[in-house]
N, C-alpha and C positions, 0 to 999 in steps of 0.2 A: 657826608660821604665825599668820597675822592675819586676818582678815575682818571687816568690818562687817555684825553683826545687829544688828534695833532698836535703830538709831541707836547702838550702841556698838560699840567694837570688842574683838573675841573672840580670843581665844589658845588656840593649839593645841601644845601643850608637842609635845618630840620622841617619850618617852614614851606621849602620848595617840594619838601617831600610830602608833605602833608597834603599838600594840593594837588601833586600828580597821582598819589594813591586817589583821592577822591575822584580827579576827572576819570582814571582809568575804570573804578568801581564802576559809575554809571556808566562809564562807556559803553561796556559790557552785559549792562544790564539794557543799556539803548539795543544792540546787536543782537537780542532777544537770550541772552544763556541768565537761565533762573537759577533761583537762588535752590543750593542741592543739587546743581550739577556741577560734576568737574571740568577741570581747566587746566590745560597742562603747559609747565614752561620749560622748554628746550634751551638750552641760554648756557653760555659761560658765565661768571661772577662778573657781576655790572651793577650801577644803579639800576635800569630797568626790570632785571632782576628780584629787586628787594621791593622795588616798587607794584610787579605785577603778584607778587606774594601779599604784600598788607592789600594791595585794593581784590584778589580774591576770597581772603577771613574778612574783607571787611563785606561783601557783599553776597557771602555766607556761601560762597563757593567753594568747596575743598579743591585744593592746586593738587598737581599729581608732576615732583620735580622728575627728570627726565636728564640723565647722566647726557651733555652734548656730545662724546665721545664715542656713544653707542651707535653701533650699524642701522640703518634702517630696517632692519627683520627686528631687532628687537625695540627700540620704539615703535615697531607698529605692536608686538606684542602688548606696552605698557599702555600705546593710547587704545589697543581693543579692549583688552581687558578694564582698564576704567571706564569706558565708556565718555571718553572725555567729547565736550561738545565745543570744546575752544581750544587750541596750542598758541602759543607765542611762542616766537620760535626766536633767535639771534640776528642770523646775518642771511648771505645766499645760500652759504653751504648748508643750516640747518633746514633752512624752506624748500631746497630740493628735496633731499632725503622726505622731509613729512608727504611733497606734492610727489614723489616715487609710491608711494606706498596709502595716499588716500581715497584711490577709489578700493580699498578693501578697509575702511572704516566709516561706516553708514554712520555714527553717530559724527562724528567730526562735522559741524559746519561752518565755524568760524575759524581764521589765519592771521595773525598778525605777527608783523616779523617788526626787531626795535631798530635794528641799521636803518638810516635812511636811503632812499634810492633806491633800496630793493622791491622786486612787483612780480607779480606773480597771477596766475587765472585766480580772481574772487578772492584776492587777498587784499588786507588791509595795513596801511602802515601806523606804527607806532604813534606817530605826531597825530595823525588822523582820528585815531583813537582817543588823544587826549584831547583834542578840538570836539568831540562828538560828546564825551563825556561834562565838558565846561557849558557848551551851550547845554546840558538838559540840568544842569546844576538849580537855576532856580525852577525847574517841578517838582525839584525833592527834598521839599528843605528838612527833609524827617531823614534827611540819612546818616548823619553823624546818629543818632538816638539810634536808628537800626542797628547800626554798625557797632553799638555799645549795646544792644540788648543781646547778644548773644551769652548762650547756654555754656557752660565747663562738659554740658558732654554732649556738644555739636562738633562734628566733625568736620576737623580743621585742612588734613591732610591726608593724601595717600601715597608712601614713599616705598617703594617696590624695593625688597630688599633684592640686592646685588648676583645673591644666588650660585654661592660654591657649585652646587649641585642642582639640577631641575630647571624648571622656570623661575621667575622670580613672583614673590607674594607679595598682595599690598599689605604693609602696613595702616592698618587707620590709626590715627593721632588727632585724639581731641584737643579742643581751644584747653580745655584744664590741663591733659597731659601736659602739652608742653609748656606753660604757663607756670605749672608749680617745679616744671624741673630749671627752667629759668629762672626762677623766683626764688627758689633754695640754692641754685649755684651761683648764684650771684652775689645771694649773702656771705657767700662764703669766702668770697675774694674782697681788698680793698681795692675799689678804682678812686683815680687819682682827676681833679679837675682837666691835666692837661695829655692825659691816655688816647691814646690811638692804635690801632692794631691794623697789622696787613691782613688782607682777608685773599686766600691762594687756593686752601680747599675747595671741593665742588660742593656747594650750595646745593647742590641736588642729595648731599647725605647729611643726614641728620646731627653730626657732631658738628659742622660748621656751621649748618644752620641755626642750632641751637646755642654757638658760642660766640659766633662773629658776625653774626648776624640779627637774634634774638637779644641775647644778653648786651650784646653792646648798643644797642638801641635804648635798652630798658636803662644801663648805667650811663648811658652819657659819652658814650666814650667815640673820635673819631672813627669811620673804617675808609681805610685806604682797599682799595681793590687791586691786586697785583694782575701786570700782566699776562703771569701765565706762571708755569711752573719753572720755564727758563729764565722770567725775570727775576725771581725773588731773592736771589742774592743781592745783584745791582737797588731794586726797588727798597730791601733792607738798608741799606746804605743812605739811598736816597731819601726818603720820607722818615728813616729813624722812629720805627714802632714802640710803645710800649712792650708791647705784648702781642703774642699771637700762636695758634694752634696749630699743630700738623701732626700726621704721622710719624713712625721714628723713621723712618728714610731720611725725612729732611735732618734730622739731629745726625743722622748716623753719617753722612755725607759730608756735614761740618766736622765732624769729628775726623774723618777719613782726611778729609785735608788738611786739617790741622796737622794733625799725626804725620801726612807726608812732608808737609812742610820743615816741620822739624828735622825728618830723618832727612832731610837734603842738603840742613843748615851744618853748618862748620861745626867741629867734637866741643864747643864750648858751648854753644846754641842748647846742644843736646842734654850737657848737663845741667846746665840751668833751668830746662825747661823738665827736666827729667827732677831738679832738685824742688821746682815750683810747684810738681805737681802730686808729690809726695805730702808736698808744706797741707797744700789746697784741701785733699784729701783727708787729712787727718786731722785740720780744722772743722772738714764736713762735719764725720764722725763724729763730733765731741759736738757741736753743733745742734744737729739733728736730734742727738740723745739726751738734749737738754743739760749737757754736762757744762759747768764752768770752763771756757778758755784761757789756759795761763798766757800770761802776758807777753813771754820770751813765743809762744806759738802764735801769739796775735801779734807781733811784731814780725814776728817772718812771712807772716800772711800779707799782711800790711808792704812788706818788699817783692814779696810773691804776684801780687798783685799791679805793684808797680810796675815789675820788669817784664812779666809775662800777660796775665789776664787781660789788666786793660788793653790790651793790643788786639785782642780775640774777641773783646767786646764791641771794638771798635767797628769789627767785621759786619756785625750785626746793628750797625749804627750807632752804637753807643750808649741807648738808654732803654733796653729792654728789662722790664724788669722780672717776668716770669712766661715761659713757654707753658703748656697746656701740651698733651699728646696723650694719643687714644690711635681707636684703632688695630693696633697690636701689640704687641710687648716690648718694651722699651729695656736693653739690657742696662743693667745694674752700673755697670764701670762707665757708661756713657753718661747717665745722670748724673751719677758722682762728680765726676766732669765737668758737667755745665754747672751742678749748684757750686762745686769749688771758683769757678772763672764768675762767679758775682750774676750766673744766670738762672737760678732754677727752673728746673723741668719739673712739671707736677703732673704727675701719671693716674688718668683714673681708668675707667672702666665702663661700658653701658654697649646697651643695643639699639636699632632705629626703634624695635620694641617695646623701648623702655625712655625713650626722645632723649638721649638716651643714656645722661650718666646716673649711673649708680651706686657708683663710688668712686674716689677723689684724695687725691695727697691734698692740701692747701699747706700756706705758713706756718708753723708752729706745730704743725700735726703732719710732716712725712716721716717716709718711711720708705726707704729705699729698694724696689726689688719687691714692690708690692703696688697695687692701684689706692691704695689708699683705704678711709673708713666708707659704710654706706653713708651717705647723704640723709638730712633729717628726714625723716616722713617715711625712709625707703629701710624697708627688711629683705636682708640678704641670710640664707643658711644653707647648708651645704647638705646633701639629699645623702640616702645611704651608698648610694653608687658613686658618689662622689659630683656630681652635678650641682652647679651654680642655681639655686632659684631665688626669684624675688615675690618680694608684693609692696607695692604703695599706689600713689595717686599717677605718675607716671607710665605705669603699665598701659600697654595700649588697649582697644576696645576690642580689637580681634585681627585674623586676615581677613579681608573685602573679597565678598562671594565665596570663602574657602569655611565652612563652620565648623566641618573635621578638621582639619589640620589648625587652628582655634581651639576645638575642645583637644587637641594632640599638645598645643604649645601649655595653654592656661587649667591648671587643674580646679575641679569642682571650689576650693577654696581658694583660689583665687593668685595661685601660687603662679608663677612665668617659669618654666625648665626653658632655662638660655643656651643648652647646648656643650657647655662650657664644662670644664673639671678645676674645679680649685678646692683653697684651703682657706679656714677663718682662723686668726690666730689667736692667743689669749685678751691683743691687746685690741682685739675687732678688726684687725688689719687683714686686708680681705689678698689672697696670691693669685692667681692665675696662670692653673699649667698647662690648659691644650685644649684644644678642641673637643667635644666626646668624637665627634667621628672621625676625627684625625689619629686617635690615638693606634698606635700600630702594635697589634698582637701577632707574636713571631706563630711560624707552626710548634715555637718549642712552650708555648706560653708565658712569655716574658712580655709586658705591657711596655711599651716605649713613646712618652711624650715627644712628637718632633719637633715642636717649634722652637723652644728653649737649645735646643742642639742645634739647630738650623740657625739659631740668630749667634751663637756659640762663633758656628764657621764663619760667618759672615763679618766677625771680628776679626777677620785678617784682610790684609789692605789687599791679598789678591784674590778675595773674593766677591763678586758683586752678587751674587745673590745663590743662593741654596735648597734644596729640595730635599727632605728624606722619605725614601720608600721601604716599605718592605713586609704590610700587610700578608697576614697568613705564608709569609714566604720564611726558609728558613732561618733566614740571617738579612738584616736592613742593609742597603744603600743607602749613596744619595748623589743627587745630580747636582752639580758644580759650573756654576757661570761665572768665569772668570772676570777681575776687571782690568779691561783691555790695556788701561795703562800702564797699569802695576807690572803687568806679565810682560806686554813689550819693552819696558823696561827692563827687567828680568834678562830676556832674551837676547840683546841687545849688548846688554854686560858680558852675554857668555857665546857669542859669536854664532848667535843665532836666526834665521830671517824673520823679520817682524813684520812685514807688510800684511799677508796676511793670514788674518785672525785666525778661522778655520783652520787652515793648514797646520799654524803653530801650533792648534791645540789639540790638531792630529799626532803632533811628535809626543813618543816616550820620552823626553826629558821636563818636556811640559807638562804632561801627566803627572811625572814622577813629581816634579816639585810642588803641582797643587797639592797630590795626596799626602804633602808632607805637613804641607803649611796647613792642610786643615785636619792632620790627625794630630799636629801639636796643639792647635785651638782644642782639640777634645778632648786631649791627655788625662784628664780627670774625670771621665763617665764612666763606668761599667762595664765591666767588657758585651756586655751582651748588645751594650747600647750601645756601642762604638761600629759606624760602616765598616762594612766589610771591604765591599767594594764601590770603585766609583765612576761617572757617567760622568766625563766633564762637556761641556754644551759649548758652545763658542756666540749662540746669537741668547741677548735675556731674553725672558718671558716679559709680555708685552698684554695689552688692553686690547690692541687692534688682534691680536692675532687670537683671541678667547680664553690665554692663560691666565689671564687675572683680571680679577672684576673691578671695577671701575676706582675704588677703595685699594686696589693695589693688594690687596688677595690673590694665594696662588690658589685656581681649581686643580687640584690634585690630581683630580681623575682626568683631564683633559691634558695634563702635562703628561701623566705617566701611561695616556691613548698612545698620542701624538709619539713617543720615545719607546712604546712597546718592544720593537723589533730590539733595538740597544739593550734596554733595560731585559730581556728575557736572553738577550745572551750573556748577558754578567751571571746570570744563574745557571747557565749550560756545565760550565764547570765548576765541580761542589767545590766548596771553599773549606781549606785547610787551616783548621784553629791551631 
């Protein structure tokens, strides 16, 4: 492992880790917290991090990860509801938030924060921790053999999902669940002796932990720790990853820049890059479909790459050799994109659920504009209402203290309804189109997927992010957040004031041009699915402010509370088809 302390970066042999997971094990168990209770870690992605997870499954304590970005009312929520009897927490800022809110958690007795210097009433430091756990080291010479007796269905974890709607539920995830989804997704990739991966996602959700975390332990492979979401360009650069996972925001952002970059470059930039990108593209296609490359297209490739690609690649350090993204839907032209530029992006699918992929593009077997086949072991079929269900060894054991909403998710055979509407194809290739409760049914009864439209708009460089409404209403909207730079630029060309945002996105000209730029993104829908009308926003939806959960989810209902007043006068006057 890697991390950056003062300004340098730090190395954590596998060796070093071996031994700090063990002294923190017994630490822990010295501090009195038995084996079968939980433990929870507050933390940004760190070694300490990875190290208070192995020394909790090793001392048979399920951890309960805890998003650090979350307000103190809802960690106190996840640490009451688990009943957690330990936190480790990060730095000062996560040790107040827990000591704000700990005399309303009778089970919490033990603190430990990994900064050093930090102190606190009855808290313990990191270092402390591992000093207490070394000296009890020889009275337990049985604890590697513990640590290896564990059961495939002892419970490994409790990972509260994020929660569009309501509180959030724990997931339980046994030592087998994630173990066999590690252990199949892993087969599935080749790793390379000298692989490394940035690791930028929250640790605290189940797709990082199970890929950059899990699996790369188990393959061998470096993990460099980024630090933070504003670093990872820079840190890309710098440490030059093999490979590494995220959302599509991050792919959609490189894209957005690229794309501007180009439109800035001189009319000859543009055609070559416009001529590159056609080449790239249509090698994909023949590619992908297992079809023979004729040699006049693998030589234009071969200059396509020359003049353009590697320069794009370079961005990302140079030697990546496949992206991983989950999470949400990754649009079709974007992928295309990055496997043309010598990057593929392999898109799968799963829930915390499910630990959680379920299905998976890999080499040889994508498939663009789809998450890919289920994974061995794992059955996927599509319900009469059109709902995603699974079953394999991955399925979780239930929600923790919830047995309804468990016998609601898991049917008598054993089936998981994920929520979800897709399609399976001839070739097993499994789609993914919406949410079930996102799905918006007009008052005229037209069914309309939003997300696939929303990611649609979002394919214009002056949109930074999208919303569509329009449940049981006659006719859908959708709220429009512009990005700030495209449009002051925009603004600026046509002798308009740009300073500020609000204002500008108060004027009818501004209006007028996003509702253009984004009814040409949609030119192709349906008229029924095409906005009507639109809400354009001037600040994004945000984590701090409750619009989107920690995963970068928009809560629907909380966006379209928040915007009520707006949103119900776009319908005051009926709209003229």
């Amino acid at each position: 492992m890697r991390v950056r302390r003062e300004g340098r970066w730090r190395e954590l042999t596998h060796r070093d880790l071996a031994e700090r997971v063990q002294a923190v094990s017994l630490g822990l168990r010295e501090l009195g917290v038995a084996e079968g209770e939980r433990v929870a870690i507050l933390s940004e992605n760190r070694p300490e991090w990875a190290i208070a997870d192995y020394a909790c499954l090793a001392a048979g304590c399920p951890d309960v990860p805890i998003y650090p970005t979350l307000p103190a009312r809802q960690a106190e929520y996840i640490l009451r509801d688990s009943g957690a009897a330990a936190v480790l927490v990060s730095s000062a800022a996560q040790l107040e938030k827990v000591l704000t809110i700990r005399p309303r958690l009778p089970a919490l007795r033990r603190i430990v924060v990994f900064d050093p210097g930090v102190s606190g009433p009855d808290v313990l430091g990191f270092e402390d921790l591992l000093a207490c756990g070394r000296s009890a080291a020889g009275r337990h010479p049985d604890w590697r053999a513990r640590a290896l007796g564990v059961s495939p269905d002892d419970l490994a974890t409790l990972i509260y999902t994020s929660g569009t709607t309501g509180d959030p539920k724990g997931v339980m995830l046994t030592h087998g669940n994630v173990a066999s989804n590690v252990t199949t997704c892993v087969g599935l990739f080749d790793f390379l002796a000298g692989d490394e991966c940035l690791s930028f996602l929250p640790l605290s959700h189940i797709f990082e932990r199970m890929f950059g975390h899990y699996s790369m332990l188990h393959a061998g492979v470096v993990i460099n720790y980024a630090g933070g979401i504003d670093t990872v360009a820079a840190d890309m650069q710098e440490l030059r990853p093999t490979m590494m996972a995220s959302v599509p925001r991050l792919y959609e952002k490189i894209y957005t820049r690229v794309l501007d970059s180009v439109r800035a470059g001189p009319a000859v930039r543009r055609r070559i890059f416009a001529w590159a990108r056609r080449v790239g593209e249509a090698w994909v296609d023949r590619t992908l479909a297992g079809a023979p490359v004729p040699p006049g297209l693998a030589a234009q490739r071969a200059l396509a790459d020359r003049l353009v690609f590697s320069a794009l690649r370079a961005r990302t350090g140079g030697r990546i050799r496949f992206f991983i993204s989950g999470g949400a839907p990754l649009a079709p032209e974007i992928a295309r994109f990055f496997h043309a530029a010598g990057m593929p992006i392999f898109e799968g699918y799963g829930l915390t659920e499910t630990s959680p992929v379920m299905a998976v593009n890999v080499f040889g077997g994508a498939k663009l504009g789809t998450v890919g086949r289920p994974i061995p072991g794992v059955e996927i079929r599509i319900a009469d209402d059109g709902e995603i269900v699974t079953r394999g060894p991955n399925v979780m054991r239930g929600y923790f203290g919830k047995p309804e909403a468990t016998a609601d998710a898991i049917d008598p055979d054993g089936w998981f309804h994920t929520g979800d509407i897709g399609a399976v194809d001839t070739e097993r290739y499994l789609r993914i189109t919406d949410r079930k409760k996102d799905l918006i049914v007009t008052a005229g009864g037209k069914n309309i997927a939003p997300q696939p439209i929303e990611n649609l708009a979002k394919g214009s460089k002056y949109v930074s992010n999208a919303v569509m409404l329009g449940d049981r209403r006659p006719f859908p909207i959708m709220l429009v957040v512009p990005s700030a730079e495209a449009l002051r630029t925009w603004a600026q060309r046509h002798g308009l004031p740009a300073d500020d945002l609000e204002r500008l996105c108060g004027r009818s000209e501004a209006q007028a041009k996003l509702e253009r730029e984004v009814r040409k993104m949609l030119r192709d829908l349906a008229q029924y699915e095409m906005p009507k009308k639109f809400l354009i926003l001037p600040r994004d939806f945000s984590v701090e402010a409750g619009e989107l959960t920690p995963t970068l989810k928009v809560r629907r209902r909380i966006v379209e509370e928040r915007h009520r007043a707006a949103i119900e006068a776009l319908y005051v006057e009926p709209h003229v088809t």
